[in-house]
ROBABA-65427 format. One record per residue: x, y, z of N, C-alpha, C in turn. Coordinates in steps of 0.1 Angstrom, whole numbers, padded with zeros to 4 digits, always signed. Example, Ala and Ser with C-alpha at 12.3 -4.5 7.8 and 13.67 -1.06 7.14 Angstrom:
<atoms>
+0132-0057+0078+0123-0045+0078+0132-0033+0078 +0128-0022+0071+0137-0011+0071+0129+0000+0079 
</atoms>
This chain:
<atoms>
+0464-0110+0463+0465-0098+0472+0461-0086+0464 +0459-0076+0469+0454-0065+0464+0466-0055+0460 +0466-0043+0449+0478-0038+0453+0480-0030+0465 +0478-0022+0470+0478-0018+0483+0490-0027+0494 +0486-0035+0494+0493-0049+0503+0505-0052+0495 +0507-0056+0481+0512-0060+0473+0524-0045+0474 +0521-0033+0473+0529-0022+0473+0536-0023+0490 +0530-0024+0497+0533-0025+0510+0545-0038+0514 +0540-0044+0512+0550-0058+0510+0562-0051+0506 +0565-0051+0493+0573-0046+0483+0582-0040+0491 +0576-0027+0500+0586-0017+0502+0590-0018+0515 +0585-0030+0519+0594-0039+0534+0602-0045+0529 +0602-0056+0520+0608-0062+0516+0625-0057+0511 +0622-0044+0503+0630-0039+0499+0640-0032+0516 +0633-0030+0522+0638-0023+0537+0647-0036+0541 +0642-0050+0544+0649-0059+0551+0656-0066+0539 +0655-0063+0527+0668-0069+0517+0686-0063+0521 +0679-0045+0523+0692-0033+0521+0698-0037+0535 +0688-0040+0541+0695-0039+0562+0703-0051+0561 +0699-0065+0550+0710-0076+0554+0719-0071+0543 +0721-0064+0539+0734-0061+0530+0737-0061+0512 +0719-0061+0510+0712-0065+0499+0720-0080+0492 +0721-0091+0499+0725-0102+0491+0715-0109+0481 +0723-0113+0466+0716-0118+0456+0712-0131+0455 +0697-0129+0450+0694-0140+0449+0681-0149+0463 +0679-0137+0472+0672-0145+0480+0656-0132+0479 +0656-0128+0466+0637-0116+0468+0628-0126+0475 +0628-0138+0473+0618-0147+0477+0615-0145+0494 +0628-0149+0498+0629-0152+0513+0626-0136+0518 +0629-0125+0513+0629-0112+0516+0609-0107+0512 +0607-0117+0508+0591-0109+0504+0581-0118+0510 +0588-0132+0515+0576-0142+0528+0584-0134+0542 +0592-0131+0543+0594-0120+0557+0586-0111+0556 +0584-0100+0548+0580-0092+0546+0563-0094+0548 +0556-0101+0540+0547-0103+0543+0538-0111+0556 +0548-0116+0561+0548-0121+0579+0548-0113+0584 +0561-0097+0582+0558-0091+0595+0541-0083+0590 +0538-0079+0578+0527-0074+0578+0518-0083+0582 +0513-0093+0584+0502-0103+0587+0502-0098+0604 +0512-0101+0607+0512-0103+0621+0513-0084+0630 +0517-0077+0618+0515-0062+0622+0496-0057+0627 +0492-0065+0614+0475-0066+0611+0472-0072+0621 +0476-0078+0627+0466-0088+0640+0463-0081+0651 +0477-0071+0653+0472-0063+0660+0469-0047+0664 +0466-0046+0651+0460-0031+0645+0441-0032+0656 +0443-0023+0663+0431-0022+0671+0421-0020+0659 +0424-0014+0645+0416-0009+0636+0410-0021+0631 +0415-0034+0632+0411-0045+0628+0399-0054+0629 +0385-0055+0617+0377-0063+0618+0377-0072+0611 +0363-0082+0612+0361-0089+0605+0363-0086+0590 +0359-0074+0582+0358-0067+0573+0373-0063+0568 +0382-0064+0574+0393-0061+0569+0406-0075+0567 +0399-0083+0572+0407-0096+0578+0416-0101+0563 
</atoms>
């Protein structure tokens, strides 16, 4: 991933760790969320081409 994405992730991840009450021990599960809701945010970004995919 690029950093851009990689910063972005990050600072979701960090969003939906603090909302469940920051429990230890799961960054993992908090940073494949994170990067799902971004994938699936991107699908439907009207801004979205081939070029950006």
């Amino acid at each position: 991933m690029n950093r851009r994405i990689d910063e972005a992730v990050a600072v979701r991840a960090y969003q939906l760790w603090e909302q469940a009450g920051m429990p230890k021990g799961r960054d993992e599960e908090f940073w494949q969320l994170a990067e799902q809701e971004l994938r699936n945010e991107d699908k439907s970004s009207p801004l979205r081409t081939p070029d950006t995919l």
